[in-house]
TORTOR-828479 format. One record per atom (N, C-alpha, C): residue in one letter; atom name; x, y, z. Coordinates in Angstrom, 1 decimal. Each point is the difference from the previous one (the first is absolute). Example, Ala and Ser with C-alpha at 12.3 -4.5 7.8 and 13.67 -1.06 7.14 Angstrom:
// residues 2
<node r="a" a="N" c1="13.2" c2="-5.7" c3="7.8"/>
<node r="a" a="CA" c1="-0.9" c2="1.2" c3="0.0"/>
<node r="a" a="C" c1="0.9" c2="1.2" c3="0.0"/>
<node r="s" a="N" c1="-0.4" c2="1.1" c3="-0.7"/>
<node r="s" a="CA" c1="0.9" c2="1.1" c3="0.0"/>
<node r="s" a="C" c1="-0.8" c2="1.1" c3="0.8"/>
This chain:
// residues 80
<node r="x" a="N" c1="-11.1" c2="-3.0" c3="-9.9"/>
<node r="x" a="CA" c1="1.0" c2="1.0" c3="0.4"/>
<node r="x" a="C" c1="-0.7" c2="1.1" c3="0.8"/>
<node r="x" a="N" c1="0.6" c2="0.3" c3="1.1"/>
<node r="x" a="CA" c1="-0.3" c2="1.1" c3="0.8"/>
<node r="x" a="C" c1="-0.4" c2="1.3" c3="-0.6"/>
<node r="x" a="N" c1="-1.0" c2="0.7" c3="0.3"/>
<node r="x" a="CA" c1="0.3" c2="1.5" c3="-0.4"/>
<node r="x" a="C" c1="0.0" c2="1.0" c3="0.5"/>
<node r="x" a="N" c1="-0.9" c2="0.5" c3="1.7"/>
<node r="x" a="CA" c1="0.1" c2="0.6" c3="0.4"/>
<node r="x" a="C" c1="0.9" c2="0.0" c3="1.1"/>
<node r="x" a="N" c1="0.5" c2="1.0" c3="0.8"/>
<node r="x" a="CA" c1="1.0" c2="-0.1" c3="1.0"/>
<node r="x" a="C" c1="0.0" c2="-1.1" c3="1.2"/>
<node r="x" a="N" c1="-1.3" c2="-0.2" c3="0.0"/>
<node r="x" a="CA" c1="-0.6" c2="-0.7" c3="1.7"/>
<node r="x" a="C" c1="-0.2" c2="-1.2" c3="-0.8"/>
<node r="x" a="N" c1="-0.2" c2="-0.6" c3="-1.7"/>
<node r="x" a="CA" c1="0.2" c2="-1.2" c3="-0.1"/>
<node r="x" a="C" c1="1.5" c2="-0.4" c3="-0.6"/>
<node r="x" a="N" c1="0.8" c2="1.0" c3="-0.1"/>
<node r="x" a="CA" c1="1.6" c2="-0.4" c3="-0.8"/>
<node r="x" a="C" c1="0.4" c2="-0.2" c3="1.7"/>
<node r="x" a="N" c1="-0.3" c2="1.0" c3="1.2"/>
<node r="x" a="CA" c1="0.6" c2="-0.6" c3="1.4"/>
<node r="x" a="C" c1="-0.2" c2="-1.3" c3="0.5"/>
<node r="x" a="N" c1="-1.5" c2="-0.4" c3="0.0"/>
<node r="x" a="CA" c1="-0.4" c2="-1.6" c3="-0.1"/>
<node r="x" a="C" c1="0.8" c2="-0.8" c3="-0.4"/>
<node r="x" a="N" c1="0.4" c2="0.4" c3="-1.7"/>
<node r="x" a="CA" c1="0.8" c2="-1.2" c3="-0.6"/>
<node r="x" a="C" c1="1.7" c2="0.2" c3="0.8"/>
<node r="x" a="N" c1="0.5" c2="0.8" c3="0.2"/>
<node r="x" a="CA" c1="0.9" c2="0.3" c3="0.4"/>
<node r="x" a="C" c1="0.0" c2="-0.7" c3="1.0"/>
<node r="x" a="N" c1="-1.0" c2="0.2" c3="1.0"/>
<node r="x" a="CA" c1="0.5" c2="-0.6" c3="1.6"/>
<node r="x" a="C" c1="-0.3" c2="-2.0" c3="-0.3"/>
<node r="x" a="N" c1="-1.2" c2="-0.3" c3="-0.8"/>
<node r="x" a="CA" c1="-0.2" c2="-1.3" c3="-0.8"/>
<node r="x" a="C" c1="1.4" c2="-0.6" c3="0.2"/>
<node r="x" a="N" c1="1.3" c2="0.7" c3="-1.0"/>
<node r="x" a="CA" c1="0.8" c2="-0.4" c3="-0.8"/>
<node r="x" a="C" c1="1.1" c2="0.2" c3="0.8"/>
<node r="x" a="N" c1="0.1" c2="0.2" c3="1.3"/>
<node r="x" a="CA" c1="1.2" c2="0.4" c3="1.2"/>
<node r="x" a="C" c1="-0.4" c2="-1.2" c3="0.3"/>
<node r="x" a="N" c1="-1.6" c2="-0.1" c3="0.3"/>
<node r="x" a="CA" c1="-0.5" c2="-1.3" c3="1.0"/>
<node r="x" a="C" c1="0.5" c2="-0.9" c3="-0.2"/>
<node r="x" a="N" c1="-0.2" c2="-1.1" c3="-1.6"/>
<node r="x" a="CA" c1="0.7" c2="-0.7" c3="-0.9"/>
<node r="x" a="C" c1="1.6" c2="-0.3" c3="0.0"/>
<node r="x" a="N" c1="0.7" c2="1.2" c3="0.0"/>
<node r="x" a="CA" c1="1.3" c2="-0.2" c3="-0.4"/>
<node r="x" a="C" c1="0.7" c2="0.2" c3="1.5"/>
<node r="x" a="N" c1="-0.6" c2="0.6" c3="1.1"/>
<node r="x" a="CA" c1="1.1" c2="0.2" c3="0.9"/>
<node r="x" a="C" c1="-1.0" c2="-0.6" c3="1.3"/>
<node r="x" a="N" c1="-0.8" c2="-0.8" c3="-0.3"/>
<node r="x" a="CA" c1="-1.4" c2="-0.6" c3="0.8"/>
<node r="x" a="C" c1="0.0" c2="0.9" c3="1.7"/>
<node r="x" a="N" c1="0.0" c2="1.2" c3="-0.9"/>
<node r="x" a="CA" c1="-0.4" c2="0.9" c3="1.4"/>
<node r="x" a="C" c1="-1.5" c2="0.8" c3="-0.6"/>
<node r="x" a="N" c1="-1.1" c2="-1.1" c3="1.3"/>
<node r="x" a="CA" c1="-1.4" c2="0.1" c3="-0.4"/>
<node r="x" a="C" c1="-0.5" c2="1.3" c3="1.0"/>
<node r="x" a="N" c1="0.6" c2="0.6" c3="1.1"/>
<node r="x" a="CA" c1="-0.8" c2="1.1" c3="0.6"/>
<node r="x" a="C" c1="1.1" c2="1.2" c3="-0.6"/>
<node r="x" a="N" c1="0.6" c2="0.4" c3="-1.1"/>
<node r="x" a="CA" c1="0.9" c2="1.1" c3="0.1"/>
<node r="x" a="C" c1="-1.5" c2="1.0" c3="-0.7"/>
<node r="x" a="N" c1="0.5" c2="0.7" c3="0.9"/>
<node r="x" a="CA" c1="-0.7" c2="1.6" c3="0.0"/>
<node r="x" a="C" c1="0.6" c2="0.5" c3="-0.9"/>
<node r="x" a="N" c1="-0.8" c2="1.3" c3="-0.9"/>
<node r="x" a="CA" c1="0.5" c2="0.7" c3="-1.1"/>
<node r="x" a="C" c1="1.2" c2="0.5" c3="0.0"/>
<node r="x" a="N" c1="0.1" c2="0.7" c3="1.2"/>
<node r="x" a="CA" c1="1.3" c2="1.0" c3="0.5"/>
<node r="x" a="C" c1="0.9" c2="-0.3" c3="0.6"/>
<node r="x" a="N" c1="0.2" c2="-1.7" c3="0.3"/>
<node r="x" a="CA" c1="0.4" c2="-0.9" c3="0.7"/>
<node r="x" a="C" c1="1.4" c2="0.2" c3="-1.1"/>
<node r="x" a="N" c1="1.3" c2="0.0" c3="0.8"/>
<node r="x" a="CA" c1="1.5" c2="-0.4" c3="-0.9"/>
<node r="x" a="C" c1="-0.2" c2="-1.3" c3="0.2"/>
<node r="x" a="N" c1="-0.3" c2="-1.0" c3="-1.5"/>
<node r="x" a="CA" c1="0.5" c2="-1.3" c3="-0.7"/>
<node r="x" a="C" c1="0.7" c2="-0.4" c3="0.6"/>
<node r="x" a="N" c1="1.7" c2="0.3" c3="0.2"/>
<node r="x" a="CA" c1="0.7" c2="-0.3" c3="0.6"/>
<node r="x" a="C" c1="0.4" c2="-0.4" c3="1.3"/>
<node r="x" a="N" c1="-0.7" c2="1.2" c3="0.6"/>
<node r="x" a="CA" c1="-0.2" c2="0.2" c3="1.2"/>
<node r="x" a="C" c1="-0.5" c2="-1.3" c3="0.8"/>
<node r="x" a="N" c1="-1.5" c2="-0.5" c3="-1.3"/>
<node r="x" a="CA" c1="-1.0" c2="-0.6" c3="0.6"/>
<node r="x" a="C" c1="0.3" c2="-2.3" c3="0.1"/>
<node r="x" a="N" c1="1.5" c2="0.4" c3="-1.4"/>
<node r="x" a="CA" c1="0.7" c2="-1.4" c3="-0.1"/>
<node r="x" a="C" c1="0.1" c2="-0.2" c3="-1.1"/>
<node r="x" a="N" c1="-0.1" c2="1.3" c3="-1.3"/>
<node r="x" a="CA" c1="0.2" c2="-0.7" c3="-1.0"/>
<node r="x" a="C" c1="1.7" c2="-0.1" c3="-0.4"/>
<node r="x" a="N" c1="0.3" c2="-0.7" c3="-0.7"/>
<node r="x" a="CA" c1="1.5" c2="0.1" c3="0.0"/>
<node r="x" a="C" c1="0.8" c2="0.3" c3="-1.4"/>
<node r="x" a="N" c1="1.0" c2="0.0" c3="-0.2"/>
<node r="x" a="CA" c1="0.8" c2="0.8" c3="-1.2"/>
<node r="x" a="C" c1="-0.4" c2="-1.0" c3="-0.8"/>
<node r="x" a="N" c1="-0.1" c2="-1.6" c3="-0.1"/>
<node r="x" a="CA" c1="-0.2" c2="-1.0" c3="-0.7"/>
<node r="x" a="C" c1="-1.9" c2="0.3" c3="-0.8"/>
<node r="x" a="N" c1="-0.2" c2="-0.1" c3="0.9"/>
<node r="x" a="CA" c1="-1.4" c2="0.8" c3="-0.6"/>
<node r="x" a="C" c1="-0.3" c2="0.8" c3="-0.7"/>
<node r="x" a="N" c1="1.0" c2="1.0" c3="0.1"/>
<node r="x" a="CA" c1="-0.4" c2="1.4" c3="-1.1"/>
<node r="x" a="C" c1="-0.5" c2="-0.3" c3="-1.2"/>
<node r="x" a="N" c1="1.3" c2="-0.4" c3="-0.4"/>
<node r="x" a="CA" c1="-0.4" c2="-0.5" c3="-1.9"/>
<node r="x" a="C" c1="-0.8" c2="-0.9" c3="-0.6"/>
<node r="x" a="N" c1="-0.9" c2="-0.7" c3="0.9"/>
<node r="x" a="CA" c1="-1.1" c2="-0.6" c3="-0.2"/>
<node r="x" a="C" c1="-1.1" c2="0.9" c3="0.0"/>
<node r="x" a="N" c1="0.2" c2="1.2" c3="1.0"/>
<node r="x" a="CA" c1="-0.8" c2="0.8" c3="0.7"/>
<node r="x" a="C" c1="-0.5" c2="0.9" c3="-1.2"/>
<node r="x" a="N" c1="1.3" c2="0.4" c3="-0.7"/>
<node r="x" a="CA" c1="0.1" c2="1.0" c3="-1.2"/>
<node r="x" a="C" c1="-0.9" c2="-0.6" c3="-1.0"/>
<node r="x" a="N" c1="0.5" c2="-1.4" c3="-0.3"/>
<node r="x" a="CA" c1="-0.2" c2="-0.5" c3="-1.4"/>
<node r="x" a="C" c1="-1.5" c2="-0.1" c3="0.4"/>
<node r="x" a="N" c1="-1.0" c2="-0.3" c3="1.4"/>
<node r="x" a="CA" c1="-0.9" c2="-0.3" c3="-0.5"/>
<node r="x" a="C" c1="-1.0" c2="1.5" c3="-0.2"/>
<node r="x" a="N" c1="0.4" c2="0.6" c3="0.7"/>
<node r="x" a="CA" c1="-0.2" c2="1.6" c3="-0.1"/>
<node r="x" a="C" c1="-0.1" c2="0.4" c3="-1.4"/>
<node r="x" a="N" c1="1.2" c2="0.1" c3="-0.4"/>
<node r="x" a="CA" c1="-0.1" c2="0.0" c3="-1.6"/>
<node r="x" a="C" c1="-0.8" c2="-0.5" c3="-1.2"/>
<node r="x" a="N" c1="0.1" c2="-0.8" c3="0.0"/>
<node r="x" a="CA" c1="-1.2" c2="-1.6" c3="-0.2"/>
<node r="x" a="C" c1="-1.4" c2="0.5" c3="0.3"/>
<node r="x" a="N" c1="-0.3" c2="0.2" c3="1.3"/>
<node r="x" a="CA" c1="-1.3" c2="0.0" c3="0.1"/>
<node r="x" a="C" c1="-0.3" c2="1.2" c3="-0.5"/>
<node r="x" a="N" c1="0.2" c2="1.3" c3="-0.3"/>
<node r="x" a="CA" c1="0.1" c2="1.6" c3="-0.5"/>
<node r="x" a="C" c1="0.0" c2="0.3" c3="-1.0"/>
<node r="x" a="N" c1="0.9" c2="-0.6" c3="-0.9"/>
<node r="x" a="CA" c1="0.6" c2="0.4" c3="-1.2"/>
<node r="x" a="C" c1="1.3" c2="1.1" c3="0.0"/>
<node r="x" a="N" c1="0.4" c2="0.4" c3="1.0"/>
<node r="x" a="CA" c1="1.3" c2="0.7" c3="0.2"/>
<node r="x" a="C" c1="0.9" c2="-0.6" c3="0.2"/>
<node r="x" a="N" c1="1.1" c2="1.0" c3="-0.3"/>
<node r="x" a="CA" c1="1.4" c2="-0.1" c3="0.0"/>
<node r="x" a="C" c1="0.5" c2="0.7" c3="1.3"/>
<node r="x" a="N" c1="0.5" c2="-0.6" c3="1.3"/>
<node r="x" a="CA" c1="0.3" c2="0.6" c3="1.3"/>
<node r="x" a="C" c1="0.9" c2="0.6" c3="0.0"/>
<node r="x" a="N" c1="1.0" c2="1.0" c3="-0.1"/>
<node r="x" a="CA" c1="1.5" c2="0.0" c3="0.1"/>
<node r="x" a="C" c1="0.2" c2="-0.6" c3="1.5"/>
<node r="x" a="N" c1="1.4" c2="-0.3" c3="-0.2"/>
<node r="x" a="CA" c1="0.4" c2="-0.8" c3="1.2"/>
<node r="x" a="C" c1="0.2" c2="1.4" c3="1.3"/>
<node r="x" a="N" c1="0.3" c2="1.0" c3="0.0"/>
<node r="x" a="CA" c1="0.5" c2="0.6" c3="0.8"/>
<node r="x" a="C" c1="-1.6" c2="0.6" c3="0.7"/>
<node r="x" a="N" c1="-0.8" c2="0.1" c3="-0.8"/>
<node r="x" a="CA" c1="-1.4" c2="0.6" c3="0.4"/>
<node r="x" a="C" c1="-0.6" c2="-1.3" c3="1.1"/>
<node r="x" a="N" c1="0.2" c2="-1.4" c3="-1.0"/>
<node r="x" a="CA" c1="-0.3" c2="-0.8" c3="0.6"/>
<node r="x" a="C" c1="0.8" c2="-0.6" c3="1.7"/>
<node r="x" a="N" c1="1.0" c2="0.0" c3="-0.1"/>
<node r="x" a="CA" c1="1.0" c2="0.0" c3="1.3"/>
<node r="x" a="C" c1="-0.8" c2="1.3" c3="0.7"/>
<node r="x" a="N" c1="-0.2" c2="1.2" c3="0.1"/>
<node r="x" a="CA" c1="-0.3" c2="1.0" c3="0.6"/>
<node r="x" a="C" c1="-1.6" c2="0.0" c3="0.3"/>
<node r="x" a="N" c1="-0.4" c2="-1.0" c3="-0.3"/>
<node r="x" a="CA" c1="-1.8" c2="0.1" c3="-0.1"/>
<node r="x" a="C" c1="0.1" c2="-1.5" c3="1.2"/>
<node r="x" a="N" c1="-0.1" c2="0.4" c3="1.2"/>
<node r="x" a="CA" c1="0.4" c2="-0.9" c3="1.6"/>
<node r="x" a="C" c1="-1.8" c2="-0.4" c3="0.3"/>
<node r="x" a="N" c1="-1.3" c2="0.8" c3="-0.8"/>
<node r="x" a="CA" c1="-1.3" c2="-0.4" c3="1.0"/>
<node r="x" a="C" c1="-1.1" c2="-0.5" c3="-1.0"/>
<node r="x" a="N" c1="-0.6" c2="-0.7" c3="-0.2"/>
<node r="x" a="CA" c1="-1.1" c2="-0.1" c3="-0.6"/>
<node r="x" a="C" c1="-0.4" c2="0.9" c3="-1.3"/>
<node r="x" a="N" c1="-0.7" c2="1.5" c3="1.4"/>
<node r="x" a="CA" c1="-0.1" c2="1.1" c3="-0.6"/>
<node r="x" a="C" c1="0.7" c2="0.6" c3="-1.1"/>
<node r="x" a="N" c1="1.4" c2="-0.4" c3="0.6"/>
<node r="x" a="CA" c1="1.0" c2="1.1" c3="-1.3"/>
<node r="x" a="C" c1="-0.4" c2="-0.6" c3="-0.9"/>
<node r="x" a="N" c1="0.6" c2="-2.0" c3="-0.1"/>
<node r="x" a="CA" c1="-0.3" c2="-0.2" c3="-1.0"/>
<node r="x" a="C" c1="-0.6" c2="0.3" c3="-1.1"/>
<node r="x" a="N" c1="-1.5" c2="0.0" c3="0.4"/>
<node r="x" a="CA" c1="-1.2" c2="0.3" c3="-0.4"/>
<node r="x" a="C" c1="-0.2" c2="1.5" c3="-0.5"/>
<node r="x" a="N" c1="0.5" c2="1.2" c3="0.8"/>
<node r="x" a="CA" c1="0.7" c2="1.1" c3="-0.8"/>
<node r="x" a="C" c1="0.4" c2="0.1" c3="-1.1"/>
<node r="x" a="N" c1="1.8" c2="-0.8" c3="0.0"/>
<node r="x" a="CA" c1="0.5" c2="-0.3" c3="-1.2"/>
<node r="x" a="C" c1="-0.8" c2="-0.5" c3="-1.0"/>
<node r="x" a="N" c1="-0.7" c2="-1.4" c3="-0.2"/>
<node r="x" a="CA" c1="-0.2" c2="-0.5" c3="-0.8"/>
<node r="x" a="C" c1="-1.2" c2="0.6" c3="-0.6"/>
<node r="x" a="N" c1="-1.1" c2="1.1" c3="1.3"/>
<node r="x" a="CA" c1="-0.8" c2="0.7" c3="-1.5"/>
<node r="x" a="C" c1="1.1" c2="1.4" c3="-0.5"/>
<node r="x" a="N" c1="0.9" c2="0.3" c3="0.4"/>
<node r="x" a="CA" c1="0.7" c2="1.1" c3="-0.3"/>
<node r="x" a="C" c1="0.5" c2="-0.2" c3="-1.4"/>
<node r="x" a="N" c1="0.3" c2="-1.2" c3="-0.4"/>
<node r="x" a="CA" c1="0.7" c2="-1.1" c3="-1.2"/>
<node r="x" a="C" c1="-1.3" c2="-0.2" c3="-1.2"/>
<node r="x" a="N" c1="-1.0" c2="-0.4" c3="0.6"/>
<node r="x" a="CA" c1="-0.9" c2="-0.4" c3="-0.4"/>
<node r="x" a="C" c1="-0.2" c2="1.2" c3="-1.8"/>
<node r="x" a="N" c1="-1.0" c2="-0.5" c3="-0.9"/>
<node r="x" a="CA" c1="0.1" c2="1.0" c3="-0.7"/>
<node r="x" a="C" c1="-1.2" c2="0.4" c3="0.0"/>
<node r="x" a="N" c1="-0.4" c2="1.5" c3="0.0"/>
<node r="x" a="CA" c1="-1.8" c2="0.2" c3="0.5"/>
<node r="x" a="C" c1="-1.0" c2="-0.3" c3="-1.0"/>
């Protein structure tokens, strides 16, 4: 499991790679923007989840469009 910020972003961008097989997206890159699609998300979430130990809410996670945020969020969740 990830623990610092620059290795929980790793797994993050890893785990876009995998689920939305977009291999050059940049940190700050919008997901969506870049091809990932609505079908995707909730794979996107669950593996997020999964791989973390967090619980995402859905609206943080809808609103979390780049790598980065993600990676925000999920140490923001995280427990210290």
């Amino acid at each position: 499991m990830a623990s610092n910020n620059e290795d929980i972003l790793s797994a993050v961008i890893e785990i876009i790679h995998r689920v939305a097989n977009l291999s050059d997206i940049e940190p700050d890159q919008d997901i969506y923007d870049a091809g990932m699609t609505s079908v995707m998300a909730l794979p996107l979430l669950l593996d997020l989840e999964d791989c973390f130990g967090v619980a995402i809410p859905d609206d943080r996670f809808i609103a979390s469009r780049t790598a980065r945020a993600l990676e925000l969020l999920i140490t923001d969740l995280k427990p210290a």
